[in-house]
C-alpha positions as CSV (number, residue, x, y, z in Angstrom):
1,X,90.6,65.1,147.9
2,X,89.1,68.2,145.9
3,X,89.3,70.1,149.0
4,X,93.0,70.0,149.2
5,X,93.7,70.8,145.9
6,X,91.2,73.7,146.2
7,X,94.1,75.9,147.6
8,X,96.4,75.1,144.7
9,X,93.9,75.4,141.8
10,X,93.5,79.0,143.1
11,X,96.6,79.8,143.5
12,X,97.6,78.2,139.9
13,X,94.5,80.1,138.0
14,X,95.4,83.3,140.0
15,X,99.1,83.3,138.7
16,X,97.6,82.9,135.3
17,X,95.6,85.7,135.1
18,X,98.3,87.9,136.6
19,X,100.5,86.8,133.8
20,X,98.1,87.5,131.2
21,X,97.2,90.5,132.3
22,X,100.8,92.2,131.9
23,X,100.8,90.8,128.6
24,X,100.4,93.8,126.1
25,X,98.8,91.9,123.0
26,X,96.1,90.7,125.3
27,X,94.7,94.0,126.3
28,X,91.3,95.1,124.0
29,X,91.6,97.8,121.7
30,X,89.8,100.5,123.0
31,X,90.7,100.4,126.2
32,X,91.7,103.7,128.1
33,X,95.3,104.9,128.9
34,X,94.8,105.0,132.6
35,X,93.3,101.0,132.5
36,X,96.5,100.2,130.4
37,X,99.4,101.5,132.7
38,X,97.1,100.0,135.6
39,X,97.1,96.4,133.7
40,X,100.6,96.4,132.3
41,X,102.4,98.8,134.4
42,X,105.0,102.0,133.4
43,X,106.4,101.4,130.1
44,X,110.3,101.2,129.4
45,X,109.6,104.2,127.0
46,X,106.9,106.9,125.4
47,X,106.9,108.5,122.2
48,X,104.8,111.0,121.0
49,X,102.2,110.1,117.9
50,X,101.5,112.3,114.9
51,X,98.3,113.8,116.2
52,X,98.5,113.8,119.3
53,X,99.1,110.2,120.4
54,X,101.4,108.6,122.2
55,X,103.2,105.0,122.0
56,X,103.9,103.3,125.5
57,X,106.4,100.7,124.5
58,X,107.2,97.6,126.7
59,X,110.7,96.0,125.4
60,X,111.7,93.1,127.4
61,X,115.3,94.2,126.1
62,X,118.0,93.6,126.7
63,X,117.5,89.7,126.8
64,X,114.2,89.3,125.9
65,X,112.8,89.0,122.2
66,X,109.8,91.0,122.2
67,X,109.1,94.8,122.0
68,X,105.6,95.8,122.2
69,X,104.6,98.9,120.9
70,X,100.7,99.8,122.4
71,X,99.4,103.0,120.6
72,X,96.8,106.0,122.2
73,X,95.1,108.0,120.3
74,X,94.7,112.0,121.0
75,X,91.3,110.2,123.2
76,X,93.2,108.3,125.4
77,X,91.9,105.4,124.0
78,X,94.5,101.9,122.5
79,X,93.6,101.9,118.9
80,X,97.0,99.5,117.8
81,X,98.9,97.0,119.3
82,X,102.0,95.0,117.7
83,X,105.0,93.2,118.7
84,X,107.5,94.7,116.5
85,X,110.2,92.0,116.5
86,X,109.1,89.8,113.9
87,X,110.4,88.5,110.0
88,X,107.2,89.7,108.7
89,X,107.5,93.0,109.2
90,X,111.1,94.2,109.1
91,X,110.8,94.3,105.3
92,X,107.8,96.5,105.6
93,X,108.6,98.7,108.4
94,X,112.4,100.1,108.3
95,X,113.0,102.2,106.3
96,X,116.6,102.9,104.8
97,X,117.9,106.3,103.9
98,X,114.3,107.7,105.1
99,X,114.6,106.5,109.3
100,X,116.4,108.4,111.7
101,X,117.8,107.1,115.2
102,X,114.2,108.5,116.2
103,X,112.5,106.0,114.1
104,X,114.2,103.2,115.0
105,X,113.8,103.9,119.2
106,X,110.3,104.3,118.7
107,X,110.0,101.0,117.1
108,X,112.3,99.1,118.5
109,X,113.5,100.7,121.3
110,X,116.9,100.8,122.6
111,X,119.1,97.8,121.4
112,X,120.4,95.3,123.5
113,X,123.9,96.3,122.1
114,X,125.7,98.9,119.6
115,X,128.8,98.0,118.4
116,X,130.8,98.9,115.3
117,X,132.3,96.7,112.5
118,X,135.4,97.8,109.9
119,X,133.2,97.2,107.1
120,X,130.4,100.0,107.7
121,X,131.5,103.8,108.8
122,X,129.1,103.9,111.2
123,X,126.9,102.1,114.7
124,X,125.5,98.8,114.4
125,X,122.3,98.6,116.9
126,X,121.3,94.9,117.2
127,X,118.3,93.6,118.5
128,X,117.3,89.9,120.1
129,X,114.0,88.0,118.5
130,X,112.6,84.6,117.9
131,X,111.5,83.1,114.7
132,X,109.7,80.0,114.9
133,X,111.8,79.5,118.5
134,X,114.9,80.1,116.6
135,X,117.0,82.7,118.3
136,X,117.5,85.3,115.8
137,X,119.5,89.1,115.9
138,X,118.3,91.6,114.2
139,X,121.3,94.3,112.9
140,X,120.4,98.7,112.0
141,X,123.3,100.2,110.6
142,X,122.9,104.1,111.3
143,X,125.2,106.2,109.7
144,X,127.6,108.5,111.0
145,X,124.8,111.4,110.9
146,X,122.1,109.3,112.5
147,X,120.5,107.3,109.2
148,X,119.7,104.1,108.7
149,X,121.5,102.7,105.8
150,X,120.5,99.1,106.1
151,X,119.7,96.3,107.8
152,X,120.3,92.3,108.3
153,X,119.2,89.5,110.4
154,X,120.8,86.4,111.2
155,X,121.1,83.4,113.5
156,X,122.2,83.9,117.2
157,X,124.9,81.2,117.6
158,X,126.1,80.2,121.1
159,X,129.3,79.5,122.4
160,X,129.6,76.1,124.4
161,X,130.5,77.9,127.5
162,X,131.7,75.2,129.4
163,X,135.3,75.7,127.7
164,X,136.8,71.9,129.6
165,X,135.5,69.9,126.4
């Protein structure tokens, strides 16, 4: 009977390990540039670090609620790694009337949407995340010359879409 399921249990652990290994927050710090783009492939963008770093940053944006910023030192070498889309550090990252469009792309990365509102004289980018599985938004208003004047977050409500009921 084992013998059988030989085929599948290789196939199953196989698909695992491939799936972990594109995974950003499960690669050692340490590791070398080159090993990271092999394990987790191009990034959606790069951004060059004070001091010679750089940022590769996977976003699984638009739909997705995760954007993963993995850090290089001047060495080559990962020295950070942190999903950015999280309560817990909104608070202490952005930074109104100090971030500029720059800021927020190189720690968000592009938004899944930027829309405008009559209230505010100016773009709102907005952002998909999860918070404790709850689909959340998160909203950067950035002034007319390219400042962050705030920001929100708030529940992502769904429309019944089968529109028959």
């Amino acid at each position: 009977m084992f013998t059988r399921l030989w085929p599948l249990v290789v196939v199953l652990a196989a698909t695992t390990l491939a799936g972990c290994a594109g995974e950003p927050t499960w690669l050692p710090l340490g590791t070398d540039r080159a090993t990271t783009l092999q394990r987790l492939g191009t990034p959606t963008s790069t951004y060059p670090l004070p001091g010679g770093g750089e940022r590769l940053q996977y976003s699984r944006a638009p739909a997705g609620f995760a954007v993963n910023n993995v850090d290089v030192d001047a060495s080559g070498k990962v020295f950070s790694i942190r999903q950015e889309l999280y309560d817990g550090l909104f608070d202490s990252t952005i930074k109104p009337g100090e971030w500029r469009v720059e800021d927020v792309l190189r720690t968000y990365g592009r938004p899944f949407e930027i829309s405008r509102v009559t209230s505010f004289d100016g773009d709102v980018w907005a952002w998909h995340y999860k918070s404790l599985n709850n689909r959340r938004l998160l909203y950067i208003y950035v002034d007319p010359t390219g400042v962050v004047d705030h920001y929100h977050t708030a529940d992502e409500l769904f429309r019944d879409m089968d529109s028959s009921r």
